[in-house]
C-alpha positions, -999 to +999 in steps of 0.1 A: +091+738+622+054+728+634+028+734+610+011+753+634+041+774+634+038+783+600+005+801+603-010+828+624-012+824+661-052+827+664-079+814+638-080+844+605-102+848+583-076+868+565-052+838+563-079+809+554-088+834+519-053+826+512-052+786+514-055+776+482-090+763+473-080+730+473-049+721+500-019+714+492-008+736+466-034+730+438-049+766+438-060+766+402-058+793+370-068+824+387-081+817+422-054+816+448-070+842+475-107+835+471-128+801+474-139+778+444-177+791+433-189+757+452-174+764+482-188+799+483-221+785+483-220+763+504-209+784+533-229+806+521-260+778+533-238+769+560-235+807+574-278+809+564-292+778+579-264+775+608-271+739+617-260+715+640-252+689+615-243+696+578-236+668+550-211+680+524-209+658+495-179+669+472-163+648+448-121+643+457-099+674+443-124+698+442-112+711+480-134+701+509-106+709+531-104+744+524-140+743+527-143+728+564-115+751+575-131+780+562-159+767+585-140+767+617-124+801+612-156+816+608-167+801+637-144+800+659-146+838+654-184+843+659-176+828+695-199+801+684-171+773+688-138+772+712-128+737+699-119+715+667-120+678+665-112+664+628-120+630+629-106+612+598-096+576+583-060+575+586-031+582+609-013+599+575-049+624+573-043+635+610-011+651+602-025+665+564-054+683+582-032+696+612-006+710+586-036+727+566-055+741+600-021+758+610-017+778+580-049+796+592-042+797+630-059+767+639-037+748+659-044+707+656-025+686+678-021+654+652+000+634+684-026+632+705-037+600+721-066+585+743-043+579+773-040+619+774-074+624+780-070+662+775-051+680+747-026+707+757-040+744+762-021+759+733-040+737+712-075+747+697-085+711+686-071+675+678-073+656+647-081+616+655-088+584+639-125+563+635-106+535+650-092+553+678-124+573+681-147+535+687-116+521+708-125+550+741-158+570+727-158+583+762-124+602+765-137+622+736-170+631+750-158+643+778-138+664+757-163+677+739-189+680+770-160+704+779-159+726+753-181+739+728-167+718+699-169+716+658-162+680+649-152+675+615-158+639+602-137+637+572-147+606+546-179+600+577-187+572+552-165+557+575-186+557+601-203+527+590-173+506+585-181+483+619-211+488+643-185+495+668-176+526+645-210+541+641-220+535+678-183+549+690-189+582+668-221+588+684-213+583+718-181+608+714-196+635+697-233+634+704-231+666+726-211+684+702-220+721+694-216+716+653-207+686+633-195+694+597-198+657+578-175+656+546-171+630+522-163+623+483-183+589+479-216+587+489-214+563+505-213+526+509-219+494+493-237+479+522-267+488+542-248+500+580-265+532+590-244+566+590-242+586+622-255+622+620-265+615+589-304+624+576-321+594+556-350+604+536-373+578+517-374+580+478-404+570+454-393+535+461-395+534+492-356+532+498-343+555+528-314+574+511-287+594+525-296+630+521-268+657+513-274+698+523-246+701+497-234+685+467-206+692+441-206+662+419-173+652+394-195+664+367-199+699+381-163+701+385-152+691+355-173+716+339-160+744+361-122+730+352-116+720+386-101+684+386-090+665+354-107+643+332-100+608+330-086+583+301-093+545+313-067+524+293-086+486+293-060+460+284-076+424+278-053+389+271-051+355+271-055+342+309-048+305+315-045+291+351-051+251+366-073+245+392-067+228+426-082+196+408-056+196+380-081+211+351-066+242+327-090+269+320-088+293+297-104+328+295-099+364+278-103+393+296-128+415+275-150+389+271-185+377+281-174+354+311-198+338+342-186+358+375-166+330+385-147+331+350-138+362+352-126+367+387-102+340+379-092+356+351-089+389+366-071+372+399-046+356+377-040+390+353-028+401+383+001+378+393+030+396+391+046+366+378+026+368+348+033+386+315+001+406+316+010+429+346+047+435+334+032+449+300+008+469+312+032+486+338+058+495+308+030+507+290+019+531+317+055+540+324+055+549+286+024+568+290+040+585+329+077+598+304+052+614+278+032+632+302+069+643+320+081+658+286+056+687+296+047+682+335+081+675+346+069+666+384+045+643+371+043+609+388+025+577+386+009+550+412+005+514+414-026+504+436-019+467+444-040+446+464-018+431+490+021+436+506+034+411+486+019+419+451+030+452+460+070+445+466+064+423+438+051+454+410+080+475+427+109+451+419+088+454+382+089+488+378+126+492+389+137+465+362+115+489+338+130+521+351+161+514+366+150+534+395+133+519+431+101+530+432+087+545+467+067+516+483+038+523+510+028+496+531+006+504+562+027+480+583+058+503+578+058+527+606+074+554+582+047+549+553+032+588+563+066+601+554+074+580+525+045+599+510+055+629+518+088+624+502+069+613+473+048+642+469+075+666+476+099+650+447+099+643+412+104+607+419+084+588+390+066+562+406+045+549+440+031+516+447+012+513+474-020+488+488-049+510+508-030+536+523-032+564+493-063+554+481-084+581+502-077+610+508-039+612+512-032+645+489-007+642+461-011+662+436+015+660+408+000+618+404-014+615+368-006+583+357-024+552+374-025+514+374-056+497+391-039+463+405-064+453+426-094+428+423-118+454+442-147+465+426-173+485+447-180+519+436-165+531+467-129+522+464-129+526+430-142+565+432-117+570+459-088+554+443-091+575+407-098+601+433-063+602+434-054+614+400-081+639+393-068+669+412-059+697+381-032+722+393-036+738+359-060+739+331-053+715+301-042+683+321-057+650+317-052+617+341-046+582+326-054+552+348-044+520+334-077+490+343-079+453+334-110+445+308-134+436+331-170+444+335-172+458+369-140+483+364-157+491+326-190+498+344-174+518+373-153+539+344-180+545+326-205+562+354-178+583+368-204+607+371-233+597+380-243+609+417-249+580+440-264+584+477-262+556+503-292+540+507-301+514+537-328+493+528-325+483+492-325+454+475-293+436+470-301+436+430-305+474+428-267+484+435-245+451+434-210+459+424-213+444+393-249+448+382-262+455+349-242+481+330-261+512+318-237+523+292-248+513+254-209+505+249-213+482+276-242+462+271-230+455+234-204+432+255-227+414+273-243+381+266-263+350+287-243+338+312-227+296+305-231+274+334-212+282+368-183+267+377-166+275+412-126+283+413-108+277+442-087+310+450-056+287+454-058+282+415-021+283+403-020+310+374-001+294+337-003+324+317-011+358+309-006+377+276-019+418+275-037+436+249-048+472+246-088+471+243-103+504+244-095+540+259-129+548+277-131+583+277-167+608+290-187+570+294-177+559+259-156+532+242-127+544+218-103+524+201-092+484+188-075+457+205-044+457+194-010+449+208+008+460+244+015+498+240+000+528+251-012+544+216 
């Protein structure tokens, strides 16, 4: 059966009150039937000020796809809209929006492709890619030229990914009768300009992206709408030889030049190494306590390539004695892998990019950051993943190496940050100079640089527990591997 065939045949008001507040299935302690306090507000602003373009900043969990539908029935029913285009960054998010439109009678065609042209008249909309969006902007203004059209721009931060993006976006939708911009991270660690997106100067002097709405992580933690988040930091003994035949060694957790500890981090990393294997048992320790009372719950490995990926999976089979679900982006069945995923009791996922925006499973509590990246947008977006509460009480725990940037990140889960276009590079580098007391006390002048080759050949790598950072503060001893 079709999603759409699950749901009412025309757009209902009466339907959308009963998708839970935040789609799929996580309708929290008392609210299945009505919309979060947030979301109530802001459409009460949206119904007010009726504009053609509105900026909804929410942070992931707290249900901004509930929110946008909600949008569309209402007006779609005023006769104010015929048409819905959800633009979003994945092929996996085309389906995931077109399943949640057709539970309220909003019929998304998730298939359809640029060589069409034109969707199908049982249709009300179509739910497309940025990529595929830039590669013909003109097939989807005619479209909407046709039609008097809502485009949806899930995660519009995306927008500014390439100047081919941002100029593609505004070609297609420029003549659209509403555009409803949504996004959890705003915005971007570089300076590329957001379409339909209102920049406003600050006392500085620094043009910063302006929101009409914002629900911050800190206003939904305080209204018990996603989780709150344990950081495990695990330090160790990293030793790797360079290209030149020298042996370094460094210790995560330490005061280290940049160059240090990106080596150090890089070669934590290597699955071959002892450091990655600890701390996977450890967070499979941590994933079989949190099972003895959420049964369902289930864990995820963000690597940051294919083959560090196959590599954690072999890992966490020899650990378990069960294969993992692996999602690689080349794979043409990664979409339903993660279905599978979400719909089992399976314990763990590793994956690269592909489930670290947006993609919806809800029973993940138990995370290991295995990637090198370190801007405050993939990092927001990939504990994104674990924050989503389906019932009151539950806490996330996302395993991170000792290192500076991740601490930093951790530790200003929530503070707001807007995109802003002309700073200066010093103002909001990814690893700039941490604001938390806990932090600074780590931090020291900088030795000499020295330059690494990325082809440095990793020796060894022991892991420690460091700290739990929990609410921007340190907790907690080194001590050996373990989750305690």
């Amino acid at each position: 059966m079709t999603p759409a065939a699950q749901g009412p045949l025309h757009a209902s008001s009466s339907a959308v009150t009963s998708l839970p507040p935040a789609f799929p299935r996580r309708a929290p302690w008392g609210t299945a039937g009505s919309l979060r306090a947030w979301q109530a507000a802001a459409l009460e602003q949206y119904m007010a000020a009726s504009p053609k373009d509105f900026l909804a900043v929410a942070t992931p969990g707290a249900g901004k796809t509930t929110f946008a539908l909600r949008i569309a029935v209402e007006l779609m029913g005023a006769g104010v809209v015929d048409k819905v285009t959800i633009v979003c960054p994945t092929e996996h998010l085309k389906s995931q929006w077109a399943e949640a439109a057709g539970r309220v009678g909003i019929h998304i065609d998730p298939a359809f492709s640029n060589s069409q042209g034109m969707a199908g008249s049982h249709f009300d909309g179509v739910a497309v890619t940025y990529a595929q969006v830039a590669s013909n902007p003109m097939v989807h203004a005619a479209r909407t030229r046709l039609h008097r059209t809502l485009v949806i721009l899930d995660e519009i931060h995306h927008a500014g990914d390439s100047l081919s993006w941002g100029d593609g976006i505004r070609d297609a939708f420029d003549e659209a009768t509403r555009r409803l911009a949504l996004t959890g991270t705003p915005f971007r660690s570089d300076t590329s300009a957001i379409p339909f997106v209102r920049y406003e100067e600050d006392e500085e002097g620094i043009k910063r992206s302006k929101a009409d709405f914002t629900y911050g992580y800190g206003d939904a933690l305080r209204d018990f709408v996603v989780r709150p988040v344990l950081f495990m930091s695990y330090s160790g003994q990293m030793s790797w030889r360079t290209n030149a035949g020298d042996i370094y060694t460094a210790r995560l957790g330490e005061p280290l030049t940049k160059d240090l500890m990106k080596q150090a981090w890089r070669t934590a990393l290597d699955p071959k190494g002892e450091w990655m294997s600890a701390v996977l048992q450890a967070a499979d320790q941590r994933l079989e306590e949190v099972r003895r009372q959420v049964p369902d719950a289930g864990g995820l490995v963000i690597a940051a390539d294919q083959d560090k990926a196959r590599a954690y999976a072999r890992q966490l089979r020899a650990i378990t004695g069960h294969r993992p679900t692996v999602v690689l982006s080349d794979d043409a069945d990664a979409s339903e892998r993660i279905d599978e995923f979400r719909q089992s009791t399976d314990k763990w996922m590793v994956a690269v990019r592909m489930v670290s925006e947006g993609v919806d499973v809800p029973r993940l509590s138990v995370g290991v950051y295995a990637t090198n990246a370190s801007t405050s947008l993939f990092f927001a977006q990939a504990v994104g993943r674990f924050v989503r509460a389906r019932r009151r009480g539950e806490t996330a725990t996302v395993f991170i190496p000792s290192v500076l940037p991740l601490l930093s990140l951790a530790g200003e889960m929530e503070v707001q940050r807007d995109h802003a276009l002309n700073r200066p590079p010093s103002k909001e580098g990814t690893c700039g100079t941490p604001k938390t007391p806990w932090l600074r006390r780590r931090t020291r002048p900088r030795a000499p640089r020295v330059i690494f080759s990325t082809n440095s050949k990793p020796l060894g790598a022991d892991a420690q527990f460091d700290s739990v950072l929990f609410d921007g503060s340190g907790l907690g001893d080194r001590g050996r591997c373990g989750f305690c």
